[in-house]
C-alpha positions as CSV (number, residue, x, y, z in Angstrom):
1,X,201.9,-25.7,53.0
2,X,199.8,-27.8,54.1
3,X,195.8,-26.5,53.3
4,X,193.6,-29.7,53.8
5,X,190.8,-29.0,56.1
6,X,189.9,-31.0,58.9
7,X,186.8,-31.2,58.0
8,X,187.0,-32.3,54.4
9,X,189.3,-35.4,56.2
10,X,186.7,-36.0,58.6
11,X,183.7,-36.5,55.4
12,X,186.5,-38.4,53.6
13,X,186.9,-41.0,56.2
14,X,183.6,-41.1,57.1
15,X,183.3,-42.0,54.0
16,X,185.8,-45.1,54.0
17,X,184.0,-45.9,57.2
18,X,180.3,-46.7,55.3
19,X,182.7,-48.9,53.3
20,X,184.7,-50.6,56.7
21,X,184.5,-54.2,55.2
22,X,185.9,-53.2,52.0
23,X,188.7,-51.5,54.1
24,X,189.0,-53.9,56.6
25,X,189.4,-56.2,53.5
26,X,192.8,-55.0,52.5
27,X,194.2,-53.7,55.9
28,X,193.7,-57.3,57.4
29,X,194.9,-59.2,54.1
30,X,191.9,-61.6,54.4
31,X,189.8,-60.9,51.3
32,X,190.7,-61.9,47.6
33,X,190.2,-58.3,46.7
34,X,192.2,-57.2,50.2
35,X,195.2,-59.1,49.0
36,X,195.6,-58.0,45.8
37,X,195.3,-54.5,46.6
38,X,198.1,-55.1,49.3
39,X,199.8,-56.6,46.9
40,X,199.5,-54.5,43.6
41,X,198.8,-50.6,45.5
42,X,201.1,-51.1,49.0
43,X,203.8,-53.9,47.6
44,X,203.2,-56.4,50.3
45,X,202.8,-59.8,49.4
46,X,201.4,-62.4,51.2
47,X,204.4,-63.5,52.3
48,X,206.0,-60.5,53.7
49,X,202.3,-59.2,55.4
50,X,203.4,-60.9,58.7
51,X,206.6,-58.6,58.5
52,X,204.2,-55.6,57.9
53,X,202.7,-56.7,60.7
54,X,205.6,-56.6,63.1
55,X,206.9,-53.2,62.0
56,X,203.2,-51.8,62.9
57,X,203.3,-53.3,66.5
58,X,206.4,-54.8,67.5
59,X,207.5,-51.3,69.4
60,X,204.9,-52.4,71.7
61,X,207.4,-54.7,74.7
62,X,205.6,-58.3,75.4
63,X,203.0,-57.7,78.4
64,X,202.9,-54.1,78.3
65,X,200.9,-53.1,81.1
66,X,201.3,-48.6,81.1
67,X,199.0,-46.4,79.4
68,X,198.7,-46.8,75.6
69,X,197.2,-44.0,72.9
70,X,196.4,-45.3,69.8
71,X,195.8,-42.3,67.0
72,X,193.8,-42.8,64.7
73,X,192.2,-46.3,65.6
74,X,190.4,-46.7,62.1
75,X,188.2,-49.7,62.6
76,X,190.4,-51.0,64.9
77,X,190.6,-54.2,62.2
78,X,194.7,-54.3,62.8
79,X,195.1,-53.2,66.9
80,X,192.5,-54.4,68.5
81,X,193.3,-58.0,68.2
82,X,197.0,-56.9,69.6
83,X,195.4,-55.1,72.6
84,X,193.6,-59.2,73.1
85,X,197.6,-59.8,74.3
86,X,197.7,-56.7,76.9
87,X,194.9,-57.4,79.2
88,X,196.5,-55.2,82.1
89,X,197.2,-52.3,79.8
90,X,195.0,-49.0,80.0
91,X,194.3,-48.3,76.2
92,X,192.7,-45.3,74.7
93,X,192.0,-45.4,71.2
94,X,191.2,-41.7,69.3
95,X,189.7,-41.0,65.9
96,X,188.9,-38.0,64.3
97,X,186.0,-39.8,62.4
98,X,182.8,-41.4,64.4
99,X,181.9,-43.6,61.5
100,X,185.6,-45.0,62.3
101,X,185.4,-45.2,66.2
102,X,181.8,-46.6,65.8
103,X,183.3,-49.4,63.8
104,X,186.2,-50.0,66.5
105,X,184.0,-49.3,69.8
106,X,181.5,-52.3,68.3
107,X,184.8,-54.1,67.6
108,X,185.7,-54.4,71.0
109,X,182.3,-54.8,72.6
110,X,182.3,-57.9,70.5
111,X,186.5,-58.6,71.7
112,X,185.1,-58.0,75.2
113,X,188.1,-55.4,75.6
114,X,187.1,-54.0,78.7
115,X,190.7,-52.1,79.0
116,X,190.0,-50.7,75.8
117,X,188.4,-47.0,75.7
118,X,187.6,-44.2,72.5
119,X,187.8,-41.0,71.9
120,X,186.7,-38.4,69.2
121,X,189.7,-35.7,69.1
122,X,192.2,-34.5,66.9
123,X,195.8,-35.3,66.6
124,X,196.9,-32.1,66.4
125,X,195.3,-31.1,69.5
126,X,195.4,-33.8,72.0
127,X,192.6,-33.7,74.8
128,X,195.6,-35.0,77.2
129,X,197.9,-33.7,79.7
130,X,201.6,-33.4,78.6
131,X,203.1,-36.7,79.4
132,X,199.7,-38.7,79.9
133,X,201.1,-42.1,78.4
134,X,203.9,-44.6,78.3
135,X,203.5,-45.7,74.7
136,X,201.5,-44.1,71.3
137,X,200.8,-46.2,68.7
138,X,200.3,-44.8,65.1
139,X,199.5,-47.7,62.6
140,X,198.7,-45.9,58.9
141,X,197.8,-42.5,60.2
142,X,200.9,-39.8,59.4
143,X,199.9,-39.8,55.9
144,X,196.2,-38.7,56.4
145,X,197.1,-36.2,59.1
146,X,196.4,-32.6,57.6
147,X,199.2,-30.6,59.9
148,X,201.8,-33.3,60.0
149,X,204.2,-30.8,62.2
150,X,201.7,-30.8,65.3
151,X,200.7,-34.2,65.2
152,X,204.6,-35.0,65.7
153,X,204.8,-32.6,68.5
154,X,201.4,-33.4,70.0
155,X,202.4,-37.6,69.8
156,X,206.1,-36.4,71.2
157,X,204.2,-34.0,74.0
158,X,201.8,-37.3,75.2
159,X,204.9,-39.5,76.0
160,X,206.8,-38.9,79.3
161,X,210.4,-39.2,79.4
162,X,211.6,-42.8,78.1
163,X,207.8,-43.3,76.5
164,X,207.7,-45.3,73.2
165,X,206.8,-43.9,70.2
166,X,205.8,-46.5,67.4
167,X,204.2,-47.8,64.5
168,X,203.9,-47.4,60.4
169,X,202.8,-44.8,58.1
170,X,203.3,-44.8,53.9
171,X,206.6,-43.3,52.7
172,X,207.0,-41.9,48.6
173,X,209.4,-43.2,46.7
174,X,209.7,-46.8,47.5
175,X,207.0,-47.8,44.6
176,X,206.8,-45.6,41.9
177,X,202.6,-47.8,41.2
178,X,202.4,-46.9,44.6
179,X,203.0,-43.6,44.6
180,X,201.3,-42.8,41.6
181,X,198.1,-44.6,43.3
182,X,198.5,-42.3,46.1
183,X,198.8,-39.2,43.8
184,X,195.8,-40.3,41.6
185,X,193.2,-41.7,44.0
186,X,194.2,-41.3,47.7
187,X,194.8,-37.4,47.4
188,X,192.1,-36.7,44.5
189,X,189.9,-38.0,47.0
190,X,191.3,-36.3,50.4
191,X,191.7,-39.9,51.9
192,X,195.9,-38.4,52.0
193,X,197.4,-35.8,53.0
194,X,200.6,-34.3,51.1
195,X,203.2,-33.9,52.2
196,X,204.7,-37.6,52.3
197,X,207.6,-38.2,54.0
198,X,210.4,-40.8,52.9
199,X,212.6,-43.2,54.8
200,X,214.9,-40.6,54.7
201,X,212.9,-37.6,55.7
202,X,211.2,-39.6,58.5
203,X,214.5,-40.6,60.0
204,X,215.8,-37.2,59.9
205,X,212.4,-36.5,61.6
206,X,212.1,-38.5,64.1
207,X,215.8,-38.3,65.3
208,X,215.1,-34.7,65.6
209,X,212.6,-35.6,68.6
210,X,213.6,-38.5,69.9
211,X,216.7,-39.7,71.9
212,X,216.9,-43.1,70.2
213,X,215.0,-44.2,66.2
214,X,214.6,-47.7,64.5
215,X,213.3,-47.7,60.8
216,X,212.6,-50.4,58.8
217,X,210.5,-50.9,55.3
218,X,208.1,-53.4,54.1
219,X,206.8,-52.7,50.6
220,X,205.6,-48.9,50.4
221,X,205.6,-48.8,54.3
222,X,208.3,-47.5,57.3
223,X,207.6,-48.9,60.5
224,X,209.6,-46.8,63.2
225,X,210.2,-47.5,67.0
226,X,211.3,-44.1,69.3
227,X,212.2,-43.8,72.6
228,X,212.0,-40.3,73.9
């Protein structure tokens, strides 16, 4: 069952987000200490990073123009330079933490985004009409989510009918340092949420809501594309 409070997660990651340059570090793969932590903790190397990359954002079609959800934004570190390539797409970006979207709205001031907006909300209840977008993005968010069930039905409920459904999210069993990382520090500190899925619980999952699934791994991660 799953007991986490929302509010514990929200002073967790507003936590992380006095620390955004130390995270945005190891998400983007740029500093020393970045890469080894991707490396050592997630099991992406520098080599396979770019592939990490594509399984995060390569559900999104080439000159997307609809309505995009991204949940949760973080810092906005990874998507934001993807949303550089969509300039006729209508974005909204929502984050349960402000010290996060404070990060990301400054972000894309600095991008000049201007197709970019953010929201403070919670993924397991939406502040959006049933159907509202064409695509939701989740890049590293499933495993932090408190009430995994509704944020799957409230990510299903924003998509209308042939909507994409995409992005990446850790998965136990792939790396036993991993996992024991995530067990030891990530969950002792309420950064994660148990319980994790695996590949083969997501799949099961997913196929459950949507008409057609992709899954692939990279390291300790499942990228997924859906079409509903």
């Amino acid at each position: 069952m799953e007991k986490h409070s929302l509010g514990r997660i929200k002073e967790a990651y507003e936590g992380v987000g006095r620390y955004a340059w130390a995270y945005d570090g190891m998400m983007a793969n740029k500093s020393f200490f970045g890469r080894l932590a991707m490396r050592c903790l997630w099991g992406i190397s520098e080599k396979n990073y770019p592939r990490f990359l594509r399984l995060a954002f390569g559900g999104i079609p080439a000159g997307f123009g609809g309505r995009l959800l991204e949940v949760p934004v973080g810092t906005g570190v990874l998507s934001l330079p993807e949303y550089q390539k969509l300039p006729q797409a209508s974005v909204t970006c929502l984050d349960y933490s402000q010290e996060m979207l404070s990060a990301a709205r400054e972000r894309a001031e600095q991008m000049e985004l201007a197709q970019v907006s953010f929201c403070q909300g919670d993924v397991g209840n939406l502040p959006f009409e049933d159907k509202s977008f064409d695509l939701v993005l989740s890049v590293n968010g499933f495993h932090v989510f408190p009430n995994k069930s509704k944020a799957y039905i409230e990510t299903w409920r924003m998509l209308r009918r042939g909507g994409i459904f995409c992005g990446c999210m850790y998965v136990r069993g792939e790396n036993h340092i991993t996992d024991l990382f995530v067990r030891q520090f990530c969950q002792r500190h309420e950064l994660f949420c148990p319980p994790y899925e695996t590949a083969e619980s997501l799949k099961r999952r997913l196929e459950g809501l949507y008409e057609q699934v992709e899954l692939s791994l990279v390291g300790s991660f499942a990228g997924f594309v859906c079409r509903k």
